[in-house]
ZALUM-941257 format. One record per atom (N, C-alpha, C): residue in three letters; z, x, y; residue number from 1. Coordinates in steps of 0.02 Angstrom, whole numbers, m for minus. Each point is the difference from the previous one (the first is absolute). Example, Ala and Ser with C-alpha at 12.3 -4.5 7.8 and 13.67 -1.06 7.14 Angstrom:
% residues 2
R,ala,390,660,m284,1 $
R,ala,0,m45,59,1 $
R,ala,0,45,60,1 $
R,ser,m36,m18,53,2 $
R,ser,3,42,59,2 $
R,ser,37,m39,55,2 $
***
This chain:
% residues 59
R,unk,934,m387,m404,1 $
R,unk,m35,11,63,1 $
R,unk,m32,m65,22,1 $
R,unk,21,m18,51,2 $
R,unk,m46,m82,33,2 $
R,unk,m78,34,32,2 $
R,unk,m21,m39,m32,3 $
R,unk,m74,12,41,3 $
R,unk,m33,m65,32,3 $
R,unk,m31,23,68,4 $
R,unk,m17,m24,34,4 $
R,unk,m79,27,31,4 $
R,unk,m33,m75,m8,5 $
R,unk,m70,15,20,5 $
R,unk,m19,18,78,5 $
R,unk,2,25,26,6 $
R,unk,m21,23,74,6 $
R,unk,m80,m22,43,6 $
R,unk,m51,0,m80,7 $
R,unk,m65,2,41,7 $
R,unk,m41,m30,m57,7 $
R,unk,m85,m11,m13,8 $
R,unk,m28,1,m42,8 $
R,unk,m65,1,35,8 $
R,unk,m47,18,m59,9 $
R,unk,m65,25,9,9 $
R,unk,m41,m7,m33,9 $
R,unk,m64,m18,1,10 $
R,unk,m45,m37,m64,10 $
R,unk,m51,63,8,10 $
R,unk,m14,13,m58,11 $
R,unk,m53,48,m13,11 $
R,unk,m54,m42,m29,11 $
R,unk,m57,63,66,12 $
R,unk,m74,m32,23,12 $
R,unk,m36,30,m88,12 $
R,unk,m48,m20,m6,13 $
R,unk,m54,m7,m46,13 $
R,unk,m22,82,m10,13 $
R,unk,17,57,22,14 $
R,unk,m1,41,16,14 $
R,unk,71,41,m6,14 $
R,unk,45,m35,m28,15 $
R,unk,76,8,m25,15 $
R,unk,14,52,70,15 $
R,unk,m1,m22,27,16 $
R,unk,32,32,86,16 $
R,unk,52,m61,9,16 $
R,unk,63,13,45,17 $
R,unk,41,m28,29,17 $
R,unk,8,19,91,17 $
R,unk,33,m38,11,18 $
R,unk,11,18,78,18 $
R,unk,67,m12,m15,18 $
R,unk,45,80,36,19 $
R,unk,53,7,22,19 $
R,unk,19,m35,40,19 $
R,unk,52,m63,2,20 $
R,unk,23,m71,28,20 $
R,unk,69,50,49,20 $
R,unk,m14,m53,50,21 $
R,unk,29,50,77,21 $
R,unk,67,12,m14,21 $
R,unk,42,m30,m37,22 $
R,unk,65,4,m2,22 $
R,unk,8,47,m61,22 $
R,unk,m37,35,m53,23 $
R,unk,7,53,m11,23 $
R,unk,m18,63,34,23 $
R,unk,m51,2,7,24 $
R,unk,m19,43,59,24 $
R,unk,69,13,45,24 $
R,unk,29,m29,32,25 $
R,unk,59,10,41,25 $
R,unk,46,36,m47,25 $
R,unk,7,m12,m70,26 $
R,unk,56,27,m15,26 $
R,unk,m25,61,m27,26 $
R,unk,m43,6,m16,27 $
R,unk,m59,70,m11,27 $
R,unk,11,41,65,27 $
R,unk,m4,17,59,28 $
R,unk,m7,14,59,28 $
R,unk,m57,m1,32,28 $
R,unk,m31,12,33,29 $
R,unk,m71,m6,43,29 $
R,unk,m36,31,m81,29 $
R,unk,m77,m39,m16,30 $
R,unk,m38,6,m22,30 $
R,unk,m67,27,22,30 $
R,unk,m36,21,4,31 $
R,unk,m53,25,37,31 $
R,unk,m60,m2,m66,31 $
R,unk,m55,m16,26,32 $
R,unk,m74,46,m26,32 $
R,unk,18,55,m11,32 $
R,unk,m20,0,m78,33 $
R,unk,12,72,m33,33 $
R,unk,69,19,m34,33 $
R,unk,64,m21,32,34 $
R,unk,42,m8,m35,34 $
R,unk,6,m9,m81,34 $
R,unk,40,41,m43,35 $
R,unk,2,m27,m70,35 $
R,unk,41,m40,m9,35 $
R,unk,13,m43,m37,36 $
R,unk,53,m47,m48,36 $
R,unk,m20,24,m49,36 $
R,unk,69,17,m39,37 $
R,unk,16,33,m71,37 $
R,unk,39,m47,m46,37 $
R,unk,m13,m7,m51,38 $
R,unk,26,m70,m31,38 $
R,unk,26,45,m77,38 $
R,unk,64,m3,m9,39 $
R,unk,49,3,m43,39 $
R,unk,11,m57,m58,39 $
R,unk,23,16,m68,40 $
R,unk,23,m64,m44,40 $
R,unk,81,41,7,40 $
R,unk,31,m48,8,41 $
R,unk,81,15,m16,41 $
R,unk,28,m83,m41,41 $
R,unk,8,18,m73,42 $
R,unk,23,m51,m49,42 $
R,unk,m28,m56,4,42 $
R,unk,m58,9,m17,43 $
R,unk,m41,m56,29,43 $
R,unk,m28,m39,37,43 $
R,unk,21,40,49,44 $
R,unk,m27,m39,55,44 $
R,unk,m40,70,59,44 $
R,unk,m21,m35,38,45 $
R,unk,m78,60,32,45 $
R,unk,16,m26,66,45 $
R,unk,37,74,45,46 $
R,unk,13,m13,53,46 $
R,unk,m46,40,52,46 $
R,unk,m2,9,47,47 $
R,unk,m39,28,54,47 $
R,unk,38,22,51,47 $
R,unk,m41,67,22,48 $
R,unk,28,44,48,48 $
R,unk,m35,37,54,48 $
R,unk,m16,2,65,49 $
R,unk,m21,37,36,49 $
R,unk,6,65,m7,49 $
R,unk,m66,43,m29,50 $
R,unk,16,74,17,50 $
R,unk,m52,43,m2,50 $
R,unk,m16,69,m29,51 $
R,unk,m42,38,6,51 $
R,unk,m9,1,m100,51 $
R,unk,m68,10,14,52 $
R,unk,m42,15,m63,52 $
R,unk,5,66,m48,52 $
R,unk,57,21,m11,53 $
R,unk,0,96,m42,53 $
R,unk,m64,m10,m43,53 $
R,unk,m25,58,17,54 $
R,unk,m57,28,m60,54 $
R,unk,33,21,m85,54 $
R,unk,m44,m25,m40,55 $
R,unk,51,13,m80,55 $
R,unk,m28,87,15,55 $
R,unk,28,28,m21,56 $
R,unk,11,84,2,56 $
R,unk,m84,14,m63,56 $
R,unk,m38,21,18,57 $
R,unk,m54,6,m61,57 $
R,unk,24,62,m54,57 $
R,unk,m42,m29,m64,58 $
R,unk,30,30,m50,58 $
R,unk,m33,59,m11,58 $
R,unk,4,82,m17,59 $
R,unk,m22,41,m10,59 $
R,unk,m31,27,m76,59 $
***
C-alpha cells in the first residue's frame, strides 16, 4: 500500500489538534458538535466522520 501524507497537525499543550482543511474535505462538512471516531486497523489509527452509539449498559 503507498502512503501518502495529505496534512499535519501539532498538538497544543492540552493534546488537542486542529482538523487541517484538506482533511476535513475528505471527511465531508464538519460542524460544532460533530464526532470523529478514530479506529486502529493493523496498526495504524485512522479517522472517520460519524455518530457516537451508546455501549448497550450491562444488566
Amino acid at each position: 500500500m503507498k502512503e501518502e501524507r495529505i496534512a499535519q497537525s501539532k498538538v497544543t499543550r492540552r493534546s488537542q489538534i486542529t482538523i487541517p482543511k484538506k482533511v476535513q474535505d475528505k471527511l465531508g462538512k464538519i460542524k460544532e458538535g460533530d464526532y470523529i471516531l478514530f479506529f486502529e486497523d493493523n496498526n495504524r489509527i485512522c479517522i472517520r466522520k460519524g455518530e457516537l452509539i451508546e455501549a448497550s449498559s450491562k444488566r
